[in-house]
N, C-alpha and C positions, 0 to 999 in steps of 0.2 A: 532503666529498671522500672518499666509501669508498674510488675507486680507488688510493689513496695516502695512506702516510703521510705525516704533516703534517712539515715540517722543525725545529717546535720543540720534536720530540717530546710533544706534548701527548698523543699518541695513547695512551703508554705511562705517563700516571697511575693510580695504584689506589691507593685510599683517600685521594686527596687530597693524595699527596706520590708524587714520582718517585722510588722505592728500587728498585735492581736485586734487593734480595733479593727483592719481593714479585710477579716477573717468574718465570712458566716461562719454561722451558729454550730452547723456540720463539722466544718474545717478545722472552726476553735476548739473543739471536740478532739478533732484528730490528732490536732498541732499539741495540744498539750497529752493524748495518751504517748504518740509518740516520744515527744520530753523527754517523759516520764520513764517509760522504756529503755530510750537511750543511756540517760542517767547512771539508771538501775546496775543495767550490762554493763556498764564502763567502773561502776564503782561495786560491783560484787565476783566480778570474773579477772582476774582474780580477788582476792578479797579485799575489801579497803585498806588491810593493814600491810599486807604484801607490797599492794600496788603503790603506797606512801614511800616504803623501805625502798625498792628498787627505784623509784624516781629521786628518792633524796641521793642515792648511791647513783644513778646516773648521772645527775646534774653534778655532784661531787668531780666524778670522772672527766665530765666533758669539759666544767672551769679548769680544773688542775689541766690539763690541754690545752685550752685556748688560752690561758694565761699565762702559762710558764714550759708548757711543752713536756708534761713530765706526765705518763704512765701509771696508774694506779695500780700496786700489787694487788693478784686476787686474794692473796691472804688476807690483806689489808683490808679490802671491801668485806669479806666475810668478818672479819672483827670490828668493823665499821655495823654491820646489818647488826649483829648483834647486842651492839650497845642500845643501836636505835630499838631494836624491837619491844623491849619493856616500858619503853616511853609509847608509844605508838598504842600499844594494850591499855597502857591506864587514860590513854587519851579517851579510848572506850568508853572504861570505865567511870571517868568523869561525866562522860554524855549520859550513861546510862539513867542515872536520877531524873534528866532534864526532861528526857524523852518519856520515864515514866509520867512527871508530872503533866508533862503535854497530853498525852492520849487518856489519863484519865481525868481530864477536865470536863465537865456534862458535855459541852459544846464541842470538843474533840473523840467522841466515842463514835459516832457513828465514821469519823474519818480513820479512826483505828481499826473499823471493820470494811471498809472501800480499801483500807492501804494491805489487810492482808488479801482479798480476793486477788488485789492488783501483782502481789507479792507473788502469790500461788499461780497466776497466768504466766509474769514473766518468765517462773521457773523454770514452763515450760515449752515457751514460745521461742525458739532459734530464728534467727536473722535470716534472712535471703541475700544471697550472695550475686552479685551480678559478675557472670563469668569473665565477663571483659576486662573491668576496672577493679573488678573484688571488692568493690563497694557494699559495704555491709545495711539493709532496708529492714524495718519493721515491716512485715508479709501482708498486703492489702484485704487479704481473705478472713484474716483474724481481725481484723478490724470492722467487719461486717458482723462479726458477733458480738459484738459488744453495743451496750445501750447505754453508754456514759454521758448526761445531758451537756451541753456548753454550758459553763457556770456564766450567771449572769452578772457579768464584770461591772454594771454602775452599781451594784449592793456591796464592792469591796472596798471596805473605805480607803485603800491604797489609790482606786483607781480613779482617773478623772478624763475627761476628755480634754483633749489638746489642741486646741486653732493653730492656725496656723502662723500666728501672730507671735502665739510662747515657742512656737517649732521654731521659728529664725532668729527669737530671742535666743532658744537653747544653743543655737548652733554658734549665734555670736560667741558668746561666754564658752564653748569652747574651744573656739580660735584662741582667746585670748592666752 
């Protein structure tokens, strides 16, 4: 599927592990609209609150199965969704404060008008589908419209660069 990136970023491996440092500027660009994208699609189609209910209702179904071999009535499940769904809303509505305080912080405004543009694209940006695998891609053409610079990752104070010395440390510790 050239016309599109893959949604599970696979597209942005090199050398066999996904590190942003090992991404030009372009790519880091990419790597993170696509994310972004992916994200979005997976956690608004169906809605967040939907797609909670029927995964906690699945997983319900599949333990009662593989541990005891028993059948979930669908009644059951429908009165199962239903209890969950008012917990699920206030969960919302818990966040709702958080997020207001986030975006109107000075430092967070201009990232409240980047996340609706980015909102208003997704809405209307559908996946390309690759006929073979029905692997679902972010469309390479819309990505050409876009002028989203690579943030420059040594300014985040999260970010540090890594020798290769703390890389075989990390890897000891977790073996262990």
């Amino acid at each position: 599927m050239r016309d599109a990136f893959c949604e599970d970023l696979s597209d942005f491996i090199r050398n066999d592990k996904l590190d942003a440092y090992e991404l030009t500027d372009d790519e880091l660009a990419q790597f993170l609209e696509v994310w972004r994208w992916a994200t979005w699609r997976r956690r608004t189609r169906p809605n967040a609150v939907d797609a909670d209910i029927a995964d906690a209702v699945q997983q319900l179904q599949t333990s009662m199965m593989e541990q005891y071999g028993v059948e979930v009535d669908y009644n059951t499940l429908l009165l199962l969704r239903q209890e969950l769904e008012p917990l699920m809303y206030w969960r919302i509505l818990a966040e709702f404060r958080r997020a207001l305080v986030y975006f109107l912080h000075p430092r967070n405004l201009l990232s409240l008008l980047k996340t609706l543009r980015r909102v208003s694209r997704y809405a209307k940006l559908d996946p390309l589908v690759d006929r073979r695998t029905y692997r679902r891609g972010y469309p390479r053409l819309a990505m050409g419209s876009l002028h989203d610079p690579a943030p420059d990752l040594l300014k985040r104070h999260y970010w540090r660069q890594v020798g290769m010395t703390s890389a075989i440390e990390r890897r000891r510790t977790l073996r262990r």
